[in-house]
C-alpha positions in Angstrom: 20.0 -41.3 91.9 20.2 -39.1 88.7 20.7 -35.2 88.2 20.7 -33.3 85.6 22.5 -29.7 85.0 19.5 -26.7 84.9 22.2 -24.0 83.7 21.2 -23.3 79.7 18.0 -23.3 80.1 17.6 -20.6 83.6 17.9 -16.9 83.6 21.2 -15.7 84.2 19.6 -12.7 86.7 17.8 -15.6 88.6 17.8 -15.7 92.2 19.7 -18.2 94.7 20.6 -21.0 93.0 18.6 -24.6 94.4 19.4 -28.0 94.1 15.6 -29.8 93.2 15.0 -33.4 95.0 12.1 -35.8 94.5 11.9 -39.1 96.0 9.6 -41.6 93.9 7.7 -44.0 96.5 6.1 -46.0 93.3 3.3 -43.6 94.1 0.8 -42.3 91.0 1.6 -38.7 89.1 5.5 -38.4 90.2 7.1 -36.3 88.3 10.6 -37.6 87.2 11.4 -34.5 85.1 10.8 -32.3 88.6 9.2 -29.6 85.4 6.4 -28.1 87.9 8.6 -28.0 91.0 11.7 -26.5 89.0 8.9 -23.6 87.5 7.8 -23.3 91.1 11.3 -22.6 92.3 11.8 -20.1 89.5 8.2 -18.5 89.9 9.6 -17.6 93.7 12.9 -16.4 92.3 14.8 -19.3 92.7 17.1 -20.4 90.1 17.3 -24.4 90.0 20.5 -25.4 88.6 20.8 -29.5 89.2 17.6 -32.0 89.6 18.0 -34.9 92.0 15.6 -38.0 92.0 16.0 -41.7 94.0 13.6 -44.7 94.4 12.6 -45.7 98.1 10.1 -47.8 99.4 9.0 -45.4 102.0 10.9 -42.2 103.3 13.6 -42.1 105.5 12.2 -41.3 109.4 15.2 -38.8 110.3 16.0 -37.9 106.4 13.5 -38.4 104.4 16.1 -39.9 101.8 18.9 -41.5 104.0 22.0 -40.3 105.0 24.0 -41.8 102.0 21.6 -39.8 99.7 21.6 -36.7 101.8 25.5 -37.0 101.8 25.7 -37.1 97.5 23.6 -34.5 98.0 25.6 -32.0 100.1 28.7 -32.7 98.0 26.2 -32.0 94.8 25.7 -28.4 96.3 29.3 -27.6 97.2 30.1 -28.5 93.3 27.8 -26.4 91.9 27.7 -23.7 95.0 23.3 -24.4 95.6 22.2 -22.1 98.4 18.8 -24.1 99.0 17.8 -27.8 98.7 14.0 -27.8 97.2 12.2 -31.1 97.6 9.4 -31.9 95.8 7.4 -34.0 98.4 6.3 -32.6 102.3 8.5 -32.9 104.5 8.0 -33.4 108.7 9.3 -30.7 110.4 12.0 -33.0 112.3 12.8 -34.2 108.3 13.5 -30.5 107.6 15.2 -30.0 110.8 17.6 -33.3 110.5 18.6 -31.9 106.8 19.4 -29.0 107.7 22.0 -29.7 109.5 23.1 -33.1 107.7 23.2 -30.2 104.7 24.1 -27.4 106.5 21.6 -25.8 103.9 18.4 -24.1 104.5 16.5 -26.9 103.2 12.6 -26.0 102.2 9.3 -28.4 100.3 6.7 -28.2 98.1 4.7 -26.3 100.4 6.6 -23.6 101.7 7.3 -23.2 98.1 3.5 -22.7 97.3 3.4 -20.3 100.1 5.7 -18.3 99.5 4.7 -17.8 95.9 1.1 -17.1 97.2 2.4 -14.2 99.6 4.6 -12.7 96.6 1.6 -12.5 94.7 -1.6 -11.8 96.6 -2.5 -8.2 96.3 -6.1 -7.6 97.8 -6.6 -7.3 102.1 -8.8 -10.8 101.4 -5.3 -12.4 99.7 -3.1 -11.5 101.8 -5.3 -12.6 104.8 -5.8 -16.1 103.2 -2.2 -16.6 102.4 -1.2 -14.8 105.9 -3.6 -17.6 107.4 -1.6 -20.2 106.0 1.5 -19.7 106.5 0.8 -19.4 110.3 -0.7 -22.7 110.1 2.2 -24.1 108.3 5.1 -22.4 110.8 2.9 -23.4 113.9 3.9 -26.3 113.2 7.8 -25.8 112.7 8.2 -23.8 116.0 10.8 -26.8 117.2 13.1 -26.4 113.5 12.5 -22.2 114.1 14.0 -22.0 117.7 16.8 -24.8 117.4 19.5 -22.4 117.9 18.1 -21.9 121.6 18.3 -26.0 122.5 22.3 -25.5 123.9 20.3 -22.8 126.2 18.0 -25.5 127.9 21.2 -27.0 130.0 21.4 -29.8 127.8 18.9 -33.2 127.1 16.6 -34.2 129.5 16.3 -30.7 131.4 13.4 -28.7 131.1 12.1 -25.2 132.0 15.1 -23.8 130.1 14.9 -20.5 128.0 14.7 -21.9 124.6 11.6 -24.0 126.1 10.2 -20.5 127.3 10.8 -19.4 123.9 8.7 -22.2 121.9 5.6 -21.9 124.3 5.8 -17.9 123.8 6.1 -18.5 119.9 3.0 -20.6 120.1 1.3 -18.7 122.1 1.6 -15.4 119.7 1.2 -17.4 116.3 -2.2 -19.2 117.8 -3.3 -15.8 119.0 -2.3 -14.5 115.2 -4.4 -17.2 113.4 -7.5 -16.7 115.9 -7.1 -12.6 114.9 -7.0 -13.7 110.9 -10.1 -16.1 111.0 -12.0 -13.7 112.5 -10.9 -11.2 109.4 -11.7 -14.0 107.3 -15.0 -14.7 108.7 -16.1 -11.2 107.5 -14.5 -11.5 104.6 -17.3 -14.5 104.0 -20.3 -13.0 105.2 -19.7 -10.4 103.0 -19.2 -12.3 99.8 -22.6 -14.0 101.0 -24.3 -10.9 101.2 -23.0 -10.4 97.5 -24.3 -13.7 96.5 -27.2 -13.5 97.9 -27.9 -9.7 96.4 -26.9 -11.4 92.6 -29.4 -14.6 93.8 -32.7 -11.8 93.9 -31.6 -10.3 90.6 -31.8 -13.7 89.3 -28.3 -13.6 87.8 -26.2 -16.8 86.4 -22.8 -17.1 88.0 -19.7 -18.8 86.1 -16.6 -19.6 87.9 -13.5 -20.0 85.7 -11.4 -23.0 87.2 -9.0 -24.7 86.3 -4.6 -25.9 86.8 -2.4 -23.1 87.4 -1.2 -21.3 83.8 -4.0 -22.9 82.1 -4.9 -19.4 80.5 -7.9 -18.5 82.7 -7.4 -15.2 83.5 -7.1 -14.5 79.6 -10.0 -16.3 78.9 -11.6 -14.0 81.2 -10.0 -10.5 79.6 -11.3 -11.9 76.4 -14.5 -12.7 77.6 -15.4 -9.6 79.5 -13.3 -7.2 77.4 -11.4 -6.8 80.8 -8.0 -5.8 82.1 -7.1 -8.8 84.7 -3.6 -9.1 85.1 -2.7 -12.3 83.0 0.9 -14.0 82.5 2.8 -17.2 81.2 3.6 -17.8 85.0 2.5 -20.3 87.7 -0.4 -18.8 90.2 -0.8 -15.0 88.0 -4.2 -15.1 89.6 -4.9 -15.1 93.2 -7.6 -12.4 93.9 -11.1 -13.2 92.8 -11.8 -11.1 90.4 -15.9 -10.9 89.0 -17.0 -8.5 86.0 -20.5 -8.7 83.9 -20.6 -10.4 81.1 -22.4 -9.3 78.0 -24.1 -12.3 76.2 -26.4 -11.1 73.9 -28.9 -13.6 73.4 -28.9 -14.4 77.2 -32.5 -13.0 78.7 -30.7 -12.4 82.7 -27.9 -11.4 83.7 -24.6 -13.3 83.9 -21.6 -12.8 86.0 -18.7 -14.2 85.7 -15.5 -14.4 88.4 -11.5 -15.9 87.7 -10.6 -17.8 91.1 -7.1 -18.7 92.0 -5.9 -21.8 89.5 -5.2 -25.4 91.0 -1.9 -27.6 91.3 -0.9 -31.2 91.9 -0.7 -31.4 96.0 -2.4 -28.0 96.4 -1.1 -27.4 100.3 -4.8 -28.1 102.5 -3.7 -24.8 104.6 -4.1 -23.0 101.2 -7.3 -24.9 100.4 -8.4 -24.2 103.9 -7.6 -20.3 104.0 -9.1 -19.7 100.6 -11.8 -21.4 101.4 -14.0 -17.5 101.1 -12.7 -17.2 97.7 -12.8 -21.1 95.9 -16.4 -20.4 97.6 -17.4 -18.8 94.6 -16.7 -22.4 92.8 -19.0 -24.3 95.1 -22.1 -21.6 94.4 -21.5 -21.0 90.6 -24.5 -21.9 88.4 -21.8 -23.2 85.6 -17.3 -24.0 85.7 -15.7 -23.1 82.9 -12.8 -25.6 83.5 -10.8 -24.2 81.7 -7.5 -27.1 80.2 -4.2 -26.3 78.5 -4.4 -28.1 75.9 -0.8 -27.9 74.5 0.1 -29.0 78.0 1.4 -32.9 77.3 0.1 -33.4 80.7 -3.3 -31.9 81.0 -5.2 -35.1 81.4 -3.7 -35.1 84.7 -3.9 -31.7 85.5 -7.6 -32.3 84.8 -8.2 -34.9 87.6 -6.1 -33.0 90.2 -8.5 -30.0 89.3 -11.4 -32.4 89.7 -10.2 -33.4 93.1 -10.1 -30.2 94.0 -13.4 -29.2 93.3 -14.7 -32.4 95.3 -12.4 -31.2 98.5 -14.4 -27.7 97.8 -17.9 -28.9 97.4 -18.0 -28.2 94.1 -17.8 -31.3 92.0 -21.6 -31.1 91.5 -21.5 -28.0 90.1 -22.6 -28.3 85.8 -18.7 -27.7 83.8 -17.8 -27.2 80.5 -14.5 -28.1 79.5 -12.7 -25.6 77.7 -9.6 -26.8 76.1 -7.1 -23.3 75.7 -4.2 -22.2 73.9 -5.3 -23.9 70.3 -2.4 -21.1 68.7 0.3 -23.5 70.6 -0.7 -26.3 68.6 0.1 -26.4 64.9 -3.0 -26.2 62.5 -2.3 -29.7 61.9 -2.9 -31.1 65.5 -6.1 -29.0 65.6 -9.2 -30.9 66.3 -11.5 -31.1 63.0 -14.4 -29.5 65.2 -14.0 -27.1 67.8 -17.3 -28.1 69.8 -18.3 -31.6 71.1 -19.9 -33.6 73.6 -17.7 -35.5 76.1 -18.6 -38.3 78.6 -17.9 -37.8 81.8 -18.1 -41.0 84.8 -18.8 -40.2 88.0 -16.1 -40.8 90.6 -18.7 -42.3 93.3 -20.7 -44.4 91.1 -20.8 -46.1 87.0 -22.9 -43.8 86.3 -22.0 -41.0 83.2 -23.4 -37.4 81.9 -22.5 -35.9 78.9 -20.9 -32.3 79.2 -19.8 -29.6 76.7 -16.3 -29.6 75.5 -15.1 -26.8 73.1 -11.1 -25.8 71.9 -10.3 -22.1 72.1 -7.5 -19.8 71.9 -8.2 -16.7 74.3 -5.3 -15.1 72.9 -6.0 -14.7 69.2 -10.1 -15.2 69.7 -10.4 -19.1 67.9 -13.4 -20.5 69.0 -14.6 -18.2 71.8 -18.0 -17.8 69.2 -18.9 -21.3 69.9 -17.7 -20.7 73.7 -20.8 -18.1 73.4 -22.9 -20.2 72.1 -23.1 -22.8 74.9 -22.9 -20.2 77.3 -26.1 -18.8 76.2 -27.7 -22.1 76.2 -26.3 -23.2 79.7 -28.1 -19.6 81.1 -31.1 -20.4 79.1 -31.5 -24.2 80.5 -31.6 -25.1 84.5 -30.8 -28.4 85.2 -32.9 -30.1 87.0 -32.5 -31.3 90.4 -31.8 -34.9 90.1 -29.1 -34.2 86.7 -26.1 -36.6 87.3 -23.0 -34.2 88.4 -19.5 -34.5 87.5 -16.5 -34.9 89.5 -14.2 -37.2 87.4 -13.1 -37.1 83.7 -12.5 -39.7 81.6 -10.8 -38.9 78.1 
């Protein structure tokens, strides 16, 4: 096990302070820093002040990392006085319940995490129904960890009928009737975003769908694009209302539209992918992606494929892309590639086969680029692929 000390580098008016665990299972993509999870924690207004990683072969059934772990651990968080325990993988909810009181900490994952981000930030009636959607998903089920304080009611193991039982079916009972009631908001939600579709579809209008990892600059992109206002910041999940605004192309003969959507990350919870299934919607039924990369990000060829495999889980992998590799002003002059536009190979992820897509290196903030951004824009609303045009859905760089 190693752990590292977070203090230096945090805010001193952070929040709670957590302790941040991951458990590497020799599985692809772990992250042994814990970077993303630690600015997760601070994005909610946690303040992460020691990092905890261990090898296993496969996770603990009652801990998740074993009681000797779980013990280091708890002694961790006395010494540094943590008031949470973060971890970066799911955990069951008999795994959460079983640390909890191995910890005596309230002991939370990656997911909750994500959720509870997503309901700081959503600001529309659609947002906050999608991210109210999925969080009753998630609790539904963690009824047995959310009523434990009722077992000593139930007259002990083995007995049933008791009030804490009564309890559980009741909570069930409401939170099922509670997601039933937010589908159905949802469901109109859709029907009218198809109406809007189908209203742009008859005035023969070109949709573009800015995708792309969380903090990859998108919702700048868009501002600059559409000499808009969209709220924009160097923070995790800025964006989670769809916004879509005209956009003036000069040498374009129809008219083009284009929307910022919500921005990906590694293990993307499915309830989230699920509930925002009206709004990644617009994704699926763009004519173009703008997949928008940060390209001073030392891991963005990752955060490319988890963006790709996200699009496939949405329908939208088929959908034509260009890559648009952001925040060039990050990058020293030096490190700047000597052109700004090229072609790119792409393979697809179902077959050998390979198309060639746009790729072109931007900086929304200072403007670099974005004329040669226009330029294939124009040209992607002037050309319709054909039908049988190879589709992309994996990357390879």
């Amino acid at each position: 096990m190693s752990s590292d000390d977070f203090s230096g580098r945090t805010s001193p008016r952070a929040g709670p302070l957590a302790i941040l665990v991951g458990v590497d299972l020799g599985l692809p993509n772990f992250d042994h820093s814990l970077e993303e999870l630690g600015l997760l924690a601070q994005t909610a207004g946690l303040q992460p002040v020691e990092r905890v990683t261990c090898k296993r072969r496969a996770p603990d059934a009652a801990l998740f990392i074993g009681s000797g772990k779980a013990d280091e651990i708890k002694m961790l968080a006395q010494q540094v006085g943590a008031t949470e325990i973060l971890f970066d993988q799911a955990l069951s909810p008999a795994q959460q319940r079983n640390l909890e009181r191995h910890l005596e900490l309230p002991v939370n994952d990656r997911t909750l995490l994500i959720l509870e981000i997503f309901a700081q930030r959503a600001r529309s009636h659609e947002g906050k129904l999608q991210v109210e959607l999925a969080r009753l998903q998630y609790l539904s089920t963690r009824l047995v960890r959310r009523w434990s304080h009722l077992e000593r009611q139930t007259g002990g193991a083995g007995v049933r009928g008791g009030p804490g039982e009564k309890q559980i079916e009741l909570d069930k009972r409401m939170i099922g009737e509670a997601i039933k009631r937010t589908k159905e908001r949802l469901g109109k939600v859709k029907k009218q975003r198809q109406t809007q579709r189908r209203q742009r579809e008859r005035r023969n209008s070109f949709t573009i769908s800015l995708v792309g990892y969380t903090n990859a600059g998108k919702s700048t992109l868009f501002n600059a694009l559409v000499k808009a206002r969209a709220y924009a910041a160097d923070q995790l999940f800025a964006t989670l209302d769809t916004t879509t605004r005209q956009l003036y192309l000069g040498d374009a003969h129809r008219s083009v539209s284009l929307s910022d959507t919500v921005g990906f990350i590694r293990d993307l919870p499915h309830g989230l992918v699920d509930a925002f299934a009206a709004t990644l919607q617009e994704a699926a039924d763009a004519d173009l992606l703008l997949h928008v990369v940060d390209g001073a990000n030392p891991n963005h060829l990752e955060q490319i494929e988890q963006v790709q495999r996200v699009l496939d889980e949405i329908g939208a992998a088929d959908v034509p892309q260009i890559l648009v590799f952001n925040k060039l002003d990050a990058l020293e002059k030096s490190r700047w590639p000597l052109q700004l536009s090229d072609m790119f190979e792409v393979k697809d992820a179902f077959s050998d086969s390979a198309t060639r897509v746009d790729r072109v290196f931007v900086s929304a903030q200072t403007g670099d680029g974005l004329p040669l951004l226009r330029q294939l824009l124009v040209k992607h609303t002037l050309t319709e692929p054909a039908e049988d045009t190879p589709r992309t859905s994996e990357v390879v760089i």
